[in-house]
C-alpha positions in Angstrom: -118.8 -3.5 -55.1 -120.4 -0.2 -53.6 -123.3 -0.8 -52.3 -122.9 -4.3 -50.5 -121.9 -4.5 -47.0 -118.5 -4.0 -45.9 -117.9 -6.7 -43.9 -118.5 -8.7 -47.2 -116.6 -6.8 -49.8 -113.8 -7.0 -46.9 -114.0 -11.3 -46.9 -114.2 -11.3 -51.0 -111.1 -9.3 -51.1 -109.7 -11.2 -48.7 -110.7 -14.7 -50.2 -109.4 -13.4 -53.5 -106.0 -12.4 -52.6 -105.4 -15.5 -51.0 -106.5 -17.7 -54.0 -103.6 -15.7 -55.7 -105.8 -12.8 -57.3 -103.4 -9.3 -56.9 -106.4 -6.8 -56.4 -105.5 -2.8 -57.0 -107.9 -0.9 -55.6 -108.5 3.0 -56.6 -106.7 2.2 -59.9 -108.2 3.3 -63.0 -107.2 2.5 -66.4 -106.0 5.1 -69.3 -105.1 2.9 -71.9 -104.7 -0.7 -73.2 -101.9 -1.0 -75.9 -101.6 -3.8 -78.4 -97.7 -5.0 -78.5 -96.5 -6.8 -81.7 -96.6 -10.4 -79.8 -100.1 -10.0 -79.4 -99.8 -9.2 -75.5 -101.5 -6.4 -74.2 -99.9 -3.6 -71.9 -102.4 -1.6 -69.7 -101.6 1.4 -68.3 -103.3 2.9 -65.2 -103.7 6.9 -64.4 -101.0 6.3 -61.9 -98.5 5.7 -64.6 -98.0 2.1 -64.1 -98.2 -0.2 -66.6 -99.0 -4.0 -66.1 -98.4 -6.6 -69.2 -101.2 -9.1 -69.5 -102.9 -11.4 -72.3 -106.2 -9.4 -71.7 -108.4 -6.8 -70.2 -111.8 -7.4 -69.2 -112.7 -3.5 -68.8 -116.5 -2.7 -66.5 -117.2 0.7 -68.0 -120.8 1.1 -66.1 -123.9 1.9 -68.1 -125.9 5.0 -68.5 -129.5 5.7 -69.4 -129.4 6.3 -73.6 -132.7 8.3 -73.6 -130.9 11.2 -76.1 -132.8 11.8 -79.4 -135.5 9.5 -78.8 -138.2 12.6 -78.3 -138.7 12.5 -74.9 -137.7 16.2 -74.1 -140.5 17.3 -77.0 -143.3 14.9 -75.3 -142.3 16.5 -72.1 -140.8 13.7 -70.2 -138.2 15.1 -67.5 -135.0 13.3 -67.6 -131.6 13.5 -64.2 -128.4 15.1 -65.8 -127.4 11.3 -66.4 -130.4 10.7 -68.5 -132.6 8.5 -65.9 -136.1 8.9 -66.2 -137.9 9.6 -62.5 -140.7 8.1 -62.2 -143.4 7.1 -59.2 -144.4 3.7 -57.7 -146.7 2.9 -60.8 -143.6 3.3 -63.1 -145.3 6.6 -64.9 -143.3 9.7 -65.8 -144.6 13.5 -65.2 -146.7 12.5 -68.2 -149.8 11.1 -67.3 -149.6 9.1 -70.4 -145.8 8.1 -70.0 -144.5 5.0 -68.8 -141.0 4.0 -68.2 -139.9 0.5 -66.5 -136.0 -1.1 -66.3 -132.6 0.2 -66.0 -133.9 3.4 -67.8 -135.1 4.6 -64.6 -132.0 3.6 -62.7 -133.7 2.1 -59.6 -132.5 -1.0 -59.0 -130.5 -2.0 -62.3 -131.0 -6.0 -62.5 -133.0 -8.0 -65.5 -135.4 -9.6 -62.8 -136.6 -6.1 -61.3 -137.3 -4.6 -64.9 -139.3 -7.9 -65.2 -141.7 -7.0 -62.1 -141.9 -3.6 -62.9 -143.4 -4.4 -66.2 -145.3 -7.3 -64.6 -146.5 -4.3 -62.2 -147.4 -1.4 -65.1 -149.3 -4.4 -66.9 -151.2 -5.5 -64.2 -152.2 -1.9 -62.8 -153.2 -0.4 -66.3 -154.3 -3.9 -68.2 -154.9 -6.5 -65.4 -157.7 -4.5 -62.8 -155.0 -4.5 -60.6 -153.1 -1.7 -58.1 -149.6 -3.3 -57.7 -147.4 -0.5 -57.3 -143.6 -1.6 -57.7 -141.8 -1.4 -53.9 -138.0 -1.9 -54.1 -137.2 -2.5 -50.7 -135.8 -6.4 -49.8 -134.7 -7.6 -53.4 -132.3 -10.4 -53.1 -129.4 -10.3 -55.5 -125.9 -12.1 -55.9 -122.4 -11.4 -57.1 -121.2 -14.0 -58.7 -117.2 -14.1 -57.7 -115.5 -17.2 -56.2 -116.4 -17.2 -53.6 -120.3 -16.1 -54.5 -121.7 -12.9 -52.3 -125.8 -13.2 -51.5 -128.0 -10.2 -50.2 -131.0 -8.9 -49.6 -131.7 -5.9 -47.4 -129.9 -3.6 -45.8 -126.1 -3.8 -45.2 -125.2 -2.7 -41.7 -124.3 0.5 -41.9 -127.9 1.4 -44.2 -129.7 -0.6 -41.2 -127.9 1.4 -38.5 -129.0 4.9 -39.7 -132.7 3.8 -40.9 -133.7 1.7 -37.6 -131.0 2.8 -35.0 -130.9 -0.1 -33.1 -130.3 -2.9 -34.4 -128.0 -6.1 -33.4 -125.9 -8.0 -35.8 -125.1 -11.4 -35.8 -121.8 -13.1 -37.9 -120.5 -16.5 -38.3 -117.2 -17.0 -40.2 -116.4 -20.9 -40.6 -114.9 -23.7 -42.7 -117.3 -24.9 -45.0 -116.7 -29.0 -44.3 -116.0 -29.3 -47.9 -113.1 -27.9 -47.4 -112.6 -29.0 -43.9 -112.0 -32.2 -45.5 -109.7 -31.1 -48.0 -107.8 -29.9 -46.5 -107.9 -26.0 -48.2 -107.2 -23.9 -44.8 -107.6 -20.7 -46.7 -111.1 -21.0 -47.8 -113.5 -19.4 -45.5 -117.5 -18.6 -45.4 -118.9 -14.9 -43.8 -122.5 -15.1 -43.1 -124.1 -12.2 -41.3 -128.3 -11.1 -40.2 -129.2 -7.9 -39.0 -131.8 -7.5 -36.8 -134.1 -4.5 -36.2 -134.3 -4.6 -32.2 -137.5 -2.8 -31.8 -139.4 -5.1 -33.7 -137.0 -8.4 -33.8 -137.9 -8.2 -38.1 -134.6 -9.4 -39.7 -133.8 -6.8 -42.0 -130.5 -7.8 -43.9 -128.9 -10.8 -44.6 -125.5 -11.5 -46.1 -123.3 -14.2 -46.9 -119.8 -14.8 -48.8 -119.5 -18.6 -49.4 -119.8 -21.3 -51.9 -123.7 -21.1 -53.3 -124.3 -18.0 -52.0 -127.3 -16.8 -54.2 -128.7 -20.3 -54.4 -129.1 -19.9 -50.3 -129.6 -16.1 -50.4 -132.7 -17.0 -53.0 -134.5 -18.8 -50.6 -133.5 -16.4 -47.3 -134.7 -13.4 -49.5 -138.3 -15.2 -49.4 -138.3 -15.2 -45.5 -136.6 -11.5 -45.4 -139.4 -10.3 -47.9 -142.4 -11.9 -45.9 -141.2 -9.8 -42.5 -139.4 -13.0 -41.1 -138.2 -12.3 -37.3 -134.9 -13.4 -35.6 -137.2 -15.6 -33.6 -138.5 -17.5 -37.0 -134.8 -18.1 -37.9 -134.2 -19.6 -34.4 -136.8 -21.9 -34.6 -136.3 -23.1 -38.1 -134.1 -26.7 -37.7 -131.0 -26.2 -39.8 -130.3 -28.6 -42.4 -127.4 -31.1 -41.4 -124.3 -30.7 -42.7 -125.0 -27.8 -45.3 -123.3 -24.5 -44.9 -127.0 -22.4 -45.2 -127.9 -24.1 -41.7 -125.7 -21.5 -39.8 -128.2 -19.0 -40.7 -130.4 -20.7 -38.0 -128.0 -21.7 -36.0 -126.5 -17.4 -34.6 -127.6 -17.2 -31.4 -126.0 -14.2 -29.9 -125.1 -11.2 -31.5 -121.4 -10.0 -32.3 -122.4 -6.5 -31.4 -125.3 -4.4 -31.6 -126.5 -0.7 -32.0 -127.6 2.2 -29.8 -129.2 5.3 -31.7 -127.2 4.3 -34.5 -123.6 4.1 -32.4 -121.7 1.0 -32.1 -121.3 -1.4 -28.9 -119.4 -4.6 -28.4 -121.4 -7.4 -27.3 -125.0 -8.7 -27.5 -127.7 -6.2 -26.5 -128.1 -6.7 -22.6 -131.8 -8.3 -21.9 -134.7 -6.0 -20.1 -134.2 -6.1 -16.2 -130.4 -6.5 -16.5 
């Protein structure tokens, strides 16, 4: 999960091993070997080896741009095959145009979708709408789900310097009334300071990018702490303690750390 904010990847874990999950982190795999019963014996580089019934493998992806004459039309590619290109999707070559994981900016089906919508409307439509890539909402779905958009804390911390952050870790009532101690939410906003924008939001909790969805609206439209603060929570849901953080956990000096809510002006 590089990438998403610690504090988050942290609860997942957390939430995982505790449903029973055993989680090996900094393992990678050599080899998966068939064994006459049909059962499968992976071994990692570590020399471990770890009988299971199957192997669901993430390998990654990389640009396949080879052999498809771009180096002959001129088109520069990275060492990994990406194709760099500017806000209007278009390559070194005037002519060129390149939209999608190809260009490995932001890897997810519903931004290759707006950057086309973007390169159509801009060459075809009489339109200028450049692509921005800044506060796109996205999900992991794990159990429980993760929901972002923005920028994690530590990304907020170098980019704005001072910022405050604001967490809530609870009992969803579902569970509450289950009885299921072990099942917990994380939600978490991170506030610019000097401007009071919110500029990350994060959660790991049940319907976490149905919630996130909606919050990325808000995040994407410049929403400040004060909006959230006003808006009236919806009674009992687990999305209404985004409105419901009133003092921060911490916040941020010059990008360095300090416990405790910023202290108001004149104090």
């Amino acid at each position: 999960l590089r990438g998403f904010d610690d504090d988050i990847r942290e609860h997942l874990a957390d939430q995982m091993e505790k449903s029973g999950i055993n989680l090996r982190f900094n393992s990678d795999l050599e080899s998966i070997t068939k064994q006459p019963d049909g059962s499968l014996v992976a071994k990692l580089k570590s020399g471990e080896e770890i009988a299971c019934d199957c192997v669901f493998y993430g390998t990654g992806r990389l640009p396949k741009t080879e052999n498809i004459g771009l180096k002959k039309a001129g088109v520069k590619t990275t060492k990994d095959g990406a194709i760099p290109v500017d806000q209007y999707s278009k390559t070194n070559i005037d002519n060129i145009y390149a939209v999608g994981d190809v260009t490995d900016r932001i890897q997810l089906t519903p931004v290759a979708l707006y950057e086309g919508h973007c390169f159509a409307d801009t060459l075809y439509g009489g339109m200028d709408r450049p692509t921005t890539h800044d506060y796109v909402a996205s999900a992991v779905f794990s159990n429980p789900e993760i929901g972002t958009v923005g920028y994690t804390e530590t990304q907020a911390a170098e980019k704005f310097g001072d910022i405050s952050v604001f967490t809530s870790s609870f009992r969803p009532m579902m569970h509450t009334l289950s009885g299921n101690t072990n099942v917990r939410s994380l939600f978490k906003i991170i506030v610019d300071d000097k401007t009071d924008r919110v500029v990350g939001v994060h959660m790991c909790g049940d319907h976490g990018a149905e919630i996130l969805q909606g919050i990325g609206i808000a995040v994407k439209m410049g929403a400040k702490k004060a909006d959230f603060d006003q808006t009236i929570g919806i009674h009992p849901s687990g999305a209404e303690e985004f409105v419901t953080m009133r003092e921060a956990k911490y916040h941020y000096v010059a990008g360095k750390k300090v416990d405790g809510p910023r202290p108001k002006a004149g104090m």
